[in-house]
C-alpha positions in Angstrom: 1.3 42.9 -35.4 4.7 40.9 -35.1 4.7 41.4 -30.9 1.6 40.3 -31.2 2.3 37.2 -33.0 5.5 36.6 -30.9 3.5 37.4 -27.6 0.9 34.4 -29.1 3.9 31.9 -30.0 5.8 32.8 -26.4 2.3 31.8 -24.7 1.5 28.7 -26.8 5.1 27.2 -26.2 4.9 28.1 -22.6 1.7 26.4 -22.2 3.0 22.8 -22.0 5.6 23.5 -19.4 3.0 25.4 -17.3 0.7 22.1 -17.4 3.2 19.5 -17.3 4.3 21.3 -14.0 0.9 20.8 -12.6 0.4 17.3 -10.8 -3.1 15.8 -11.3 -4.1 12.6 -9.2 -3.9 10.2 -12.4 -0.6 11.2 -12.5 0.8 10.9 -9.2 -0.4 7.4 -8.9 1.9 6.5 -11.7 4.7 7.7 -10.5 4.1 6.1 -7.1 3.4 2.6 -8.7 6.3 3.1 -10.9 9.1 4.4 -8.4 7.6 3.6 -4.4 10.4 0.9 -2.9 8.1 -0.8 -1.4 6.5 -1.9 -4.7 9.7 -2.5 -5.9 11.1 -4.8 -2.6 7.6 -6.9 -3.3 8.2 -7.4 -6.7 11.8 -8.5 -5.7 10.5 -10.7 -3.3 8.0 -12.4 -6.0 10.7 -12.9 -8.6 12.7 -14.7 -5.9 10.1 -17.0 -4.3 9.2 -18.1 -8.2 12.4 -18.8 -8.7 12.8 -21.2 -6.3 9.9 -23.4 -7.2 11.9 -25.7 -9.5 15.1 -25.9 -7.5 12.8 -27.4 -4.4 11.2 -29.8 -6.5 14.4 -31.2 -8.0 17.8 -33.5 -6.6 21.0 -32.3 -5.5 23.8 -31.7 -8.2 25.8 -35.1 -8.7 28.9 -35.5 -7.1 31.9 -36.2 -9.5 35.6 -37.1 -8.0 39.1 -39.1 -8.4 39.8 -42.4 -6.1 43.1 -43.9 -5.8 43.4 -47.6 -4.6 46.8 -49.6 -3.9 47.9 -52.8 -2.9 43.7 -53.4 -1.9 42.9 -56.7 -3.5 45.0 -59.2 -5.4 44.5 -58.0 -8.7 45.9 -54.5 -7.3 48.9 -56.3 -5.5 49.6 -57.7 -9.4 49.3 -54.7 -11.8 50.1 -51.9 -9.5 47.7 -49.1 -7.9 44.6 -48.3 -9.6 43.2 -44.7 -10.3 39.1 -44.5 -10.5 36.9 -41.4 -11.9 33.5 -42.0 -10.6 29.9 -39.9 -10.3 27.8 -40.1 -7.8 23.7 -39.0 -8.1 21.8 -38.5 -4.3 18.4 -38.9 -5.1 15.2 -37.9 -2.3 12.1 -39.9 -2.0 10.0 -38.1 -5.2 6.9 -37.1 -3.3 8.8 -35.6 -0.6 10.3 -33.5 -3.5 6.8 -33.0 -5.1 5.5 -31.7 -1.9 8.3 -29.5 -1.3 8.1 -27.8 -4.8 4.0 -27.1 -4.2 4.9 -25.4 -0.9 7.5 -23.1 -2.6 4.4 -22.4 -5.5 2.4 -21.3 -2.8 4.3 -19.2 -1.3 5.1 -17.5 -4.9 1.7 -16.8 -5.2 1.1 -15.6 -1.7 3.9 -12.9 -2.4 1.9 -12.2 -5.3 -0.9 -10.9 -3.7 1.2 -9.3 -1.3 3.1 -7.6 -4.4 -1.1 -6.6 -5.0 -1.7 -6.0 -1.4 1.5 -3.3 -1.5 0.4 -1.7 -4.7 -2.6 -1.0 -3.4 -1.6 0.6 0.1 0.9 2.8 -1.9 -2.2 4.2 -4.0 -3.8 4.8 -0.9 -1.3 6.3 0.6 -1.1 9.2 -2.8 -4.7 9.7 -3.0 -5.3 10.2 0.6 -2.1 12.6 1.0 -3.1 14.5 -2.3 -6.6 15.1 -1.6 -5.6 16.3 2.1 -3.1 18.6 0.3 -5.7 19.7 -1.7 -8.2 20.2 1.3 -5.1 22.2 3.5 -4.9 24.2 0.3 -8.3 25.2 -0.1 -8.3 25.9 4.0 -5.8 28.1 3.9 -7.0 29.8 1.3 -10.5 30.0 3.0 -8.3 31.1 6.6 -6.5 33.6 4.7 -9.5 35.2 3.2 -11.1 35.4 6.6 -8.1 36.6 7.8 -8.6 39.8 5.5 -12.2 39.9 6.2 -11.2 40.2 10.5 -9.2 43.1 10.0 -12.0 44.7 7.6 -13.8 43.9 10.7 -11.8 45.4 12.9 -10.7 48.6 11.0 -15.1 49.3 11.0 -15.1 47.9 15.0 -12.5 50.5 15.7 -13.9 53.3 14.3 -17.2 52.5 15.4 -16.3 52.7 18.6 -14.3 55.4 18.3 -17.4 57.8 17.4 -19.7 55.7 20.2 -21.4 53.7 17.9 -19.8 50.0 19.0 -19.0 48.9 22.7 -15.4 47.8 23.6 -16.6 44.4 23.7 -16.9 43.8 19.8 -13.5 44.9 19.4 -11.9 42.7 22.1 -13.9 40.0 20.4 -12.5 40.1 17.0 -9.0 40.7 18.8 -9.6 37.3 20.4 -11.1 35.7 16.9 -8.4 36.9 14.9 -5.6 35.5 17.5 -7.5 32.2 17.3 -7.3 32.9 13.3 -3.5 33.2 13.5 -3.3 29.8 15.6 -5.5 27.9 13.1 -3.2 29.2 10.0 -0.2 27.7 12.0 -1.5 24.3 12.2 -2.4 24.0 8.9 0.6 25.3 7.2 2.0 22.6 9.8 -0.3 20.1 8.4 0.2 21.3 5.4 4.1 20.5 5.0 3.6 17.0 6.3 0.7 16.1 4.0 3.3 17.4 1.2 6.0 15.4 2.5 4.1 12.5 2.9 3.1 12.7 -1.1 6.5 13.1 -2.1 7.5 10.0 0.0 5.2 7.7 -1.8 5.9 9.1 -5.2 10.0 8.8 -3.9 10.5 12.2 -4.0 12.1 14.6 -1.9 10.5 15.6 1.0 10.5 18.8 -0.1 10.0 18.4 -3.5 7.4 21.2 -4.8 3.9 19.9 -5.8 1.5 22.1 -8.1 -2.2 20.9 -7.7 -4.8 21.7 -10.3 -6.0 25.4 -9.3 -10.0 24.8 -9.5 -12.2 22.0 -7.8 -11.3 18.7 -7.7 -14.4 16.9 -7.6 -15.7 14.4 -5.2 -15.0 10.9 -6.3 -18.1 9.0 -6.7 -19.1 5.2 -6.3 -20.4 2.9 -9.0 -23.2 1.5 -7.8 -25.3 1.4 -5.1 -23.0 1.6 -1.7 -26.0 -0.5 0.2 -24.8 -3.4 -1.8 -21.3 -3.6 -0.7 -22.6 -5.8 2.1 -23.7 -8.9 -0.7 -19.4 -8.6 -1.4 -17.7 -11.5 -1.6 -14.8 -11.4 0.7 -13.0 -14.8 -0.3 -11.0 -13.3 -3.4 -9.6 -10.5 -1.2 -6.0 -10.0 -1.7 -5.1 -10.3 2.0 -7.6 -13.8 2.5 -5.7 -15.2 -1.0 -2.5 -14.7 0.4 -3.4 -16.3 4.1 -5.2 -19.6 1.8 -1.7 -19.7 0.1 0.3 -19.8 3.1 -1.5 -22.3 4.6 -1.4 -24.3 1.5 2.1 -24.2 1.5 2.4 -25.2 5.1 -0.1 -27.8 4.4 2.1 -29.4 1.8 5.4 -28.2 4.2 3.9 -31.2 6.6 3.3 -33.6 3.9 6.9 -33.3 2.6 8.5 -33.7 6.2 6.4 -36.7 6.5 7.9 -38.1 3.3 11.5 -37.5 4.8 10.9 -40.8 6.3 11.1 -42.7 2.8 14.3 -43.8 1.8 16.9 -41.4 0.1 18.7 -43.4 -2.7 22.8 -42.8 -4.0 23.4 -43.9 -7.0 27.3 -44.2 -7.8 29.3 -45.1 -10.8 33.2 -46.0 -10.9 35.2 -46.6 -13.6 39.0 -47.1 -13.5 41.3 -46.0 -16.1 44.6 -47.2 -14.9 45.8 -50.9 -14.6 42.4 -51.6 -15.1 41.1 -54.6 -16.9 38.7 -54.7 -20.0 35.1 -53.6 -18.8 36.1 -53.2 -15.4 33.4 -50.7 -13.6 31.6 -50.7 -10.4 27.8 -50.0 -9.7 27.0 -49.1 -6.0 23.2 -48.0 -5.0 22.5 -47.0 -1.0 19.2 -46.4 0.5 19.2 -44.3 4.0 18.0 -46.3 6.4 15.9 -43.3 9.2 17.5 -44.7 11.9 17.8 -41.7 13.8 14.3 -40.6 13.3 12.9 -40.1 16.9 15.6 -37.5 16.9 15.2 -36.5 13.9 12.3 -36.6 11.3 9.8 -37.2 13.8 10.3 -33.5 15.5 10.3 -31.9 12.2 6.9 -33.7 11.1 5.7 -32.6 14.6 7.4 -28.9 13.6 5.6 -28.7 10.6 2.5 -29.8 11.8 1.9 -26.9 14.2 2.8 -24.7 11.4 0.4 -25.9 9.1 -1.9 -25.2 12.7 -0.6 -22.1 12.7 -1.0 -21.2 8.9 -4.9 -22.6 8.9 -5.6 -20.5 12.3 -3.8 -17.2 10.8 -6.6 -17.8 7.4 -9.5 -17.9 10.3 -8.2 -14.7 12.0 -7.9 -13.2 8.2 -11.3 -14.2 7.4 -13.1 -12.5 10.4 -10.6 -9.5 10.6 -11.6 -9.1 7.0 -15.3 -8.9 8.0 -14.9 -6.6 10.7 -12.6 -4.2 8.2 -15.1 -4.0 5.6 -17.9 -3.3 7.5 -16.5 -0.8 9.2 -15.0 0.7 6.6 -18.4 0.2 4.1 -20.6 1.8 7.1 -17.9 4.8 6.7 -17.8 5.4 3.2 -21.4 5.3 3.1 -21.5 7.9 6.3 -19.3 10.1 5.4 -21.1 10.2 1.6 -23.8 11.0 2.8 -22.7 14.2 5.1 -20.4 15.4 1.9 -24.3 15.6 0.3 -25.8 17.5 3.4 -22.9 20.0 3.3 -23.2 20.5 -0.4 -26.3 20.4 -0.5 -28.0 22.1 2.3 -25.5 23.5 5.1 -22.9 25.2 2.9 -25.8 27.0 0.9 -27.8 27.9 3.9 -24.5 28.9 5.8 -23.7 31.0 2.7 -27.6 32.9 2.9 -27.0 33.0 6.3 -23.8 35.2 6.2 -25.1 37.3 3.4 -28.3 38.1 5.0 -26.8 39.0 8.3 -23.7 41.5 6.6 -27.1 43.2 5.0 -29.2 43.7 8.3 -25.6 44.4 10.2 -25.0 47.3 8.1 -28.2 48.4 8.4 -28.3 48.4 12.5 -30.5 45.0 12.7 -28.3 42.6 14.6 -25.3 43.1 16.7 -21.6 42.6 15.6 -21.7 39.4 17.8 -24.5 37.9 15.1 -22.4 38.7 12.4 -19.4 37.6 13.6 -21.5 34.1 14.3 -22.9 34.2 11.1 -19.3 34.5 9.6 -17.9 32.5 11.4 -20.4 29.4 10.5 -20.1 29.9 6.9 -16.3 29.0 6.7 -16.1 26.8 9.5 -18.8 24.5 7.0 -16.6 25.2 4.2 -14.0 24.3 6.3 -15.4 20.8 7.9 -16.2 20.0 4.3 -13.1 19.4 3.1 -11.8 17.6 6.4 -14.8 15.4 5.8 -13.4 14.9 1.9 -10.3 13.8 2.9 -11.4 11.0 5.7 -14.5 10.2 2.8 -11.2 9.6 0.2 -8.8 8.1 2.7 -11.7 5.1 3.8 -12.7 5.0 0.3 -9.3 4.1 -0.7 -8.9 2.2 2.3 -12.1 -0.4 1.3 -10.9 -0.5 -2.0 -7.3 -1.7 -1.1 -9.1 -4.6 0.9 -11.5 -5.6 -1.3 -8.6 -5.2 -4.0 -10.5 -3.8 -6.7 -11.6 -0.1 -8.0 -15.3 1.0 -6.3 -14.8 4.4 -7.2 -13.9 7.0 -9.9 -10.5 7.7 -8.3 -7.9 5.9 -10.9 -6.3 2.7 -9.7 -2.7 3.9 -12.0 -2.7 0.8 -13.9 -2.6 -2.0 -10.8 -3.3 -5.2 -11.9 
């Protein structure tokens, strides 16, 4: 009764360990979002450009300094050299300030959505490399199992032929299936590695880092709603369209502030001396820049920011229609691919699955040829097979429409992105 008890505890307190070593999608996502370094470059970026919006809209620090003046005027010639402390304040034209402090908003909020934009490209990049680990999992499994049934296959080929009852021909055939068998296990362990490396790298792990997937199905992510009315979406709030409108804002405003360079930049200076001086003695001095240089200067940087704002406004038109195009392509695949996931799970797996039965049944009892069989066979995992490639490219566009349109369409978790 005690070993049993202690066998019971051992197992229950071994239980957590055993599933916190097992990494469900949910999970991975998180770790991505909280430790990828190119989440964490964006959100440096966005902390700097917001910092910067109130230095652009405000003046320069004053200027504070000592002046010594001898033997300059009269009074000076009498009392002896004079020693001044004075402040000086340079103060730009306030609109050309104003302007140059909305530019450096908008370019806060365009890293924003680029901070967005990156979030969502890194959850893309998990769920599409952890679903095709899952499916290279579930296909060597399936190549491994046909593996064993092939030299089944052979063992009963060979002796069949041994005692006349099978031609040569069947048994150079599943020679020449099972060396194609052997080649397909390679790639995939090959593909297999790289999809595991490439999981690791968004979640900042090692390469290498070993990754435990949940050992039954993982189930096809579905849509909410009806995918036919994806093509009513409104494309405007898209992250990528948002951050182009902010851009050009801030080049808009960019212009407008070089145009204001050309008003008149005012120093404001105060002196005050505090030897040999007389009672109240102080001096006031105001200067206003006079753009006398402007055809070599302001002019070409108005003319500068002009084409940028061009440049800006034409790079929001490209967004706009590349955004279109994107969608619906990627809206026609999702809605595709769904719909061969359904046939295969539906209809061709099933039949495939009859299929091979039926034929192992009339092959043993001398109905069909081993050529049918191995047909038959064949079909049945190369549909199980094509299934899961066809999950993976159904996740990866899925995940690529939803990173565009910047919001969740699906049941696959968005790990907290806001």
């Amino acid at each position: 009764m005690k070993r049993i008890i202690f066998t019971t505890l051992f197992f229950v307190n071994l239980h957590p360990v055993i599933a916190a070593d097992v990494l469900i999608l949910d999970r991975a996502i998180e770790i991505a979002i909280g430790n990828n370094p190119e989440i964490a470059a964006a959100k440096g970026r966005v902390d700097a450009e917001h910092s910067m919006v109130i230095s652009q809209g405000w003046p320069e620090a004053p200027m504070a300094g000592w002046m010594k003046e001898e033997k300059l005027n009269f009074m000076e010639v009498n009392n002896g050299p004079m020693n001044f402390w004075l402040v000086s304040q340079k103060v730009e034209f306030p609109l050309e300030l104003i302007y140059k402090s909305s530019s450096q908003r908008q370019r806060a909020f365009a890293s924003e959505q680029e901070l967005l934009t990156t979030k969502w490209d890194v959850r893309r990049q998990v769920v599409t490399s952890y679903y095709n680990l899952y499916s290279l999992e579930k296909t060597l499994t399936l190549l491994n199992a046909l593996r064993e049934i092939f030299r089944d296959m052979a063992r009963i080929v060979e002796a069949r032929r041994g005692t006349g009852q099978a031609p040569q021909q069947d048994e150079m055939k599943i020679h020449v299936e099972q060396t194609k068998l052997e080649n397909d296990l390679i790639l995939t362990e090959q593909e297999h590695a790289v999809a595991l490396a490439q999981l690791n790298a968004a979640m900042n792990r090692d390469a290498d880092a070993k990754v435990v997937l949940p050992s039954g199905e993982i189930k096809t992510p579905q849509t909410n709603g009806n995918l036919g009315e994806l093509r009513d979406t409104e494309l405007s709030e898209t992250p990528e369209i948002k951050r182009a409108k902010f851009l050009s804002e801030a080049a808009n405003f960019s212009k407008e502030s070089a145009k204001w360079k050309l008003g008149p930049t005012t120093l404001f200076s105060f002196r005050k001396p505090f030897t040999n001086d007389e009672p109240g003695a102080y001096g006031l001095n105001v200067e206003i820049s006079i753009p006398l240089w402007f055809l070599m200067k302001e002019i070409p940087e108005i003319n500068a920011a002009t084409s940028l704002a061009i440049e800006a406004d034409s790079k929001l038109t490209r967004a706009l229609r590349s955004t279109q195009v994107d969608f619906v392509a990627l809206s026609t695949k999702v809605q595709t691919t769904s719909k061969l996931l359904t046939i295969y799970e539906t209809a061709l797996i099933p039949q495939t699955s009859t299929t091979f039965k039926s034929s192992r049944a009339a092959y043993q009892a001398g109905q069909i040829n081993f050529i049918e069989l191995l047909d038959s066979e064949r079909s049945y995992y190369a549909s199980q097979i094509t299934f899961y490639q066809l999950l993976t490219q159904y996740v990866e566009v899925l995940s690529r429409l939803e990173q565009l349109l910047g919001r969740t369409l699906s049941t696959i978790p968005t790990g907290g992105i806001s």
